[in-house]
PAZAPA-4460 file (N, C-alpha, C; in steps of 0.05 Angstrom, whole numbers, plus 32768, in hexadecimal, padded with zeros to 4 digits):
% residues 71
    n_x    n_y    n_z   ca_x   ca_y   ca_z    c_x    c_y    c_z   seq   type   mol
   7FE8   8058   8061   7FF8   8041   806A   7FF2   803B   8087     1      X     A
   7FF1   8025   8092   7FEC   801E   80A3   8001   8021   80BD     2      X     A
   7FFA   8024   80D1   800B   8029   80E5   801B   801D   80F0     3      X     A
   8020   8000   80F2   802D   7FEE   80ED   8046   7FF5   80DB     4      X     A
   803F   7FF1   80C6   8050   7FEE   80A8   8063   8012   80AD     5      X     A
   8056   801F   80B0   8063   803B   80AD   807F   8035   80CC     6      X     A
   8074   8025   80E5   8088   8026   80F4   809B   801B   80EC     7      X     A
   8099   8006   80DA   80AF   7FF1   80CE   80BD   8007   80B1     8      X     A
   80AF   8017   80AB   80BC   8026   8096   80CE   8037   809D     9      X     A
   80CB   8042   80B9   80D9   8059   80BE   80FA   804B   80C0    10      X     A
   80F1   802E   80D1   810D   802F   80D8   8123   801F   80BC    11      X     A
   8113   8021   80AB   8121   8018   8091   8134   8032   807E    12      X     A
   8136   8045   808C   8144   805A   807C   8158   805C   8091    13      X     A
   8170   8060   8076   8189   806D   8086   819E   8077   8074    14      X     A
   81B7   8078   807A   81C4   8094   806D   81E2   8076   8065    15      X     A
   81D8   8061   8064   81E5   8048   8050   81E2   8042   8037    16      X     A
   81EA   803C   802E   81E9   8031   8012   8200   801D   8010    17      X     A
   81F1   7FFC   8015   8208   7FE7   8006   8221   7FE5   8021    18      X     A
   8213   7FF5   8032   8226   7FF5   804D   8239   800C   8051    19      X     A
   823C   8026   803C   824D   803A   8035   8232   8056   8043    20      X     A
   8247   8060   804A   8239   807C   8060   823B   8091   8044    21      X     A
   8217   809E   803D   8218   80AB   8032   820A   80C2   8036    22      X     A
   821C   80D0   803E   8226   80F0   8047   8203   80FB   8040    23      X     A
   81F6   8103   8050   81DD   8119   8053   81C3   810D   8043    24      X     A
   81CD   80ED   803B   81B1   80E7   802A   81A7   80CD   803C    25      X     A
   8183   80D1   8034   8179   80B9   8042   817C   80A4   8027    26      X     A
   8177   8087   8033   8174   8076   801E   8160   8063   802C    27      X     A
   8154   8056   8015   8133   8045   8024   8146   8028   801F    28      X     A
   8147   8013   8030   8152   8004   803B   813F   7FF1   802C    29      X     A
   812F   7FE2   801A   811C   7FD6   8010   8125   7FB9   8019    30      X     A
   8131   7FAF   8019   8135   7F93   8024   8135   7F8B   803C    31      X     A
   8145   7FA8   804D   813B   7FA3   806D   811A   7FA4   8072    32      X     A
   8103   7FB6   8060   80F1   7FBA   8060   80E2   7FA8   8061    33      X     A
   80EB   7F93   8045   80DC   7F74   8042   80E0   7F63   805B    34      X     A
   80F4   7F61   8064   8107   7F4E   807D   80F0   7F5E   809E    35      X     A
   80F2   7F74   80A0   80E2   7F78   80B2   80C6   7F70   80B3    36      X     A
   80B6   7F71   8099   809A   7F70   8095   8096   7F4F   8098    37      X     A
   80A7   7F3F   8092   80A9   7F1B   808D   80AB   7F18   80AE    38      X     A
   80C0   7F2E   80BE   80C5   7F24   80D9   80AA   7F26   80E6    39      X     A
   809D   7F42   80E6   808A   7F46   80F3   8072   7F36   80ED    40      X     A
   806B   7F2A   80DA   805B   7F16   80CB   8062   7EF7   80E0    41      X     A
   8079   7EF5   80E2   807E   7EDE   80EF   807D   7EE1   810F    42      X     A
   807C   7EF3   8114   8080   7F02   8132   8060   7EFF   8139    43      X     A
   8047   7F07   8126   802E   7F08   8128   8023   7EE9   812B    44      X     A
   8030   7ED9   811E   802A   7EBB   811C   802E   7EAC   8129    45      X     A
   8048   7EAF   813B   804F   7EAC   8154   8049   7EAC   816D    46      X     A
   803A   7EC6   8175   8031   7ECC   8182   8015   7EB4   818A    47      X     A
   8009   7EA9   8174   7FF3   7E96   8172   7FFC   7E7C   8174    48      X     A
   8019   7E7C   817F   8020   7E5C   8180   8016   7E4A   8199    49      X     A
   8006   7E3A   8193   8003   7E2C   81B4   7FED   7E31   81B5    50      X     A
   7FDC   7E43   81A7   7FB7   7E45   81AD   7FB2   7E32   81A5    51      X     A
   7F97   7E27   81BA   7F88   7E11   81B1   7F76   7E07   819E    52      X     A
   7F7F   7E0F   818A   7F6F   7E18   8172   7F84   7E0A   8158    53      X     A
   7F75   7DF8   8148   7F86   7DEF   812D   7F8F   7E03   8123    54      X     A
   7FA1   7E0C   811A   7FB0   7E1D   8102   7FB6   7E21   80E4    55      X     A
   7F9E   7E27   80D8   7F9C   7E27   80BB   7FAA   7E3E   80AA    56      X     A
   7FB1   7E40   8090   7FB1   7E51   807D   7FA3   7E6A   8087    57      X     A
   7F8E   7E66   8086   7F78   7E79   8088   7F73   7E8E   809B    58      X     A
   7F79   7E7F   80BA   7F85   7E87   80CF   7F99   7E9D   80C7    59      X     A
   7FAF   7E91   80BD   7FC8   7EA2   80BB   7FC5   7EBA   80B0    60      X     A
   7FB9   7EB9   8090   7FB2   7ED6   8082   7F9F   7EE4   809A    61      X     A
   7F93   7EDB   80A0   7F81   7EEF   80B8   7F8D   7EF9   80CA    62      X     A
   7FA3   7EE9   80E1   7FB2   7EF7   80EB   7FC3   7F0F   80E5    63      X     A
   7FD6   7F09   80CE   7FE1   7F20   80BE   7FCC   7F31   80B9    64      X     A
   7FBA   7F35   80AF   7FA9   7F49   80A4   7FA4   7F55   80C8    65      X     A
   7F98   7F4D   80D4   7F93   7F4F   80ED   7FAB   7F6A   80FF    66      X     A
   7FBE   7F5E   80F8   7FD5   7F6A   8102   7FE2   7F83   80ED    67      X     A
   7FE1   7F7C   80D6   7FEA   7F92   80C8   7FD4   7FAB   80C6    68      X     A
   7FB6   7FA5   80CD   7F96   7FB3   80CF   7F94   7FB7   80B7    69      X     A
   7F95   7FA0   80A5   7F8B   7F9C   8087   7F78   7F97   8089    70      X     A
   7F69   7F8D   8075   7F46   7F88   806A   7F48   7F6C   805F    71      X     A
***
């Protein structure tokens, strides 16, 4: 897993469930997980706003891949 993704994973566990505190167990947070990965995706795209450069599709998957150190 990429290094990126694993920082965004860690902070997706916690001892909630549904908003109820449950006593000594972790729980994987999967929606915060999705919601972080969409933020940081948009955070990456952002970052490229205002370069002098047209902005395509194509661009974009590259960036993300770029930033997440995909292929």
């Amino acid at each position: 897993m990429n290094a990126r993704i694993k920082q965004l994973e860690t902070q997706c566990w916690t001892h909630r469930i549904g908003g109820y505190l449950i006593d000594g167990q972790l729980h994987f947070d999967s929606e915060k997980f999705a919601e972080l990965i969409v933020r940081d995706c948009i955070d990456a795209l952002e970052a490229w706003r205002g370069e002098p450069f047209p902005f395509d599709e194509n661009l974009a998957v590259s960036l993300i891949k770029q930033h997440f150190g995909l292929k």
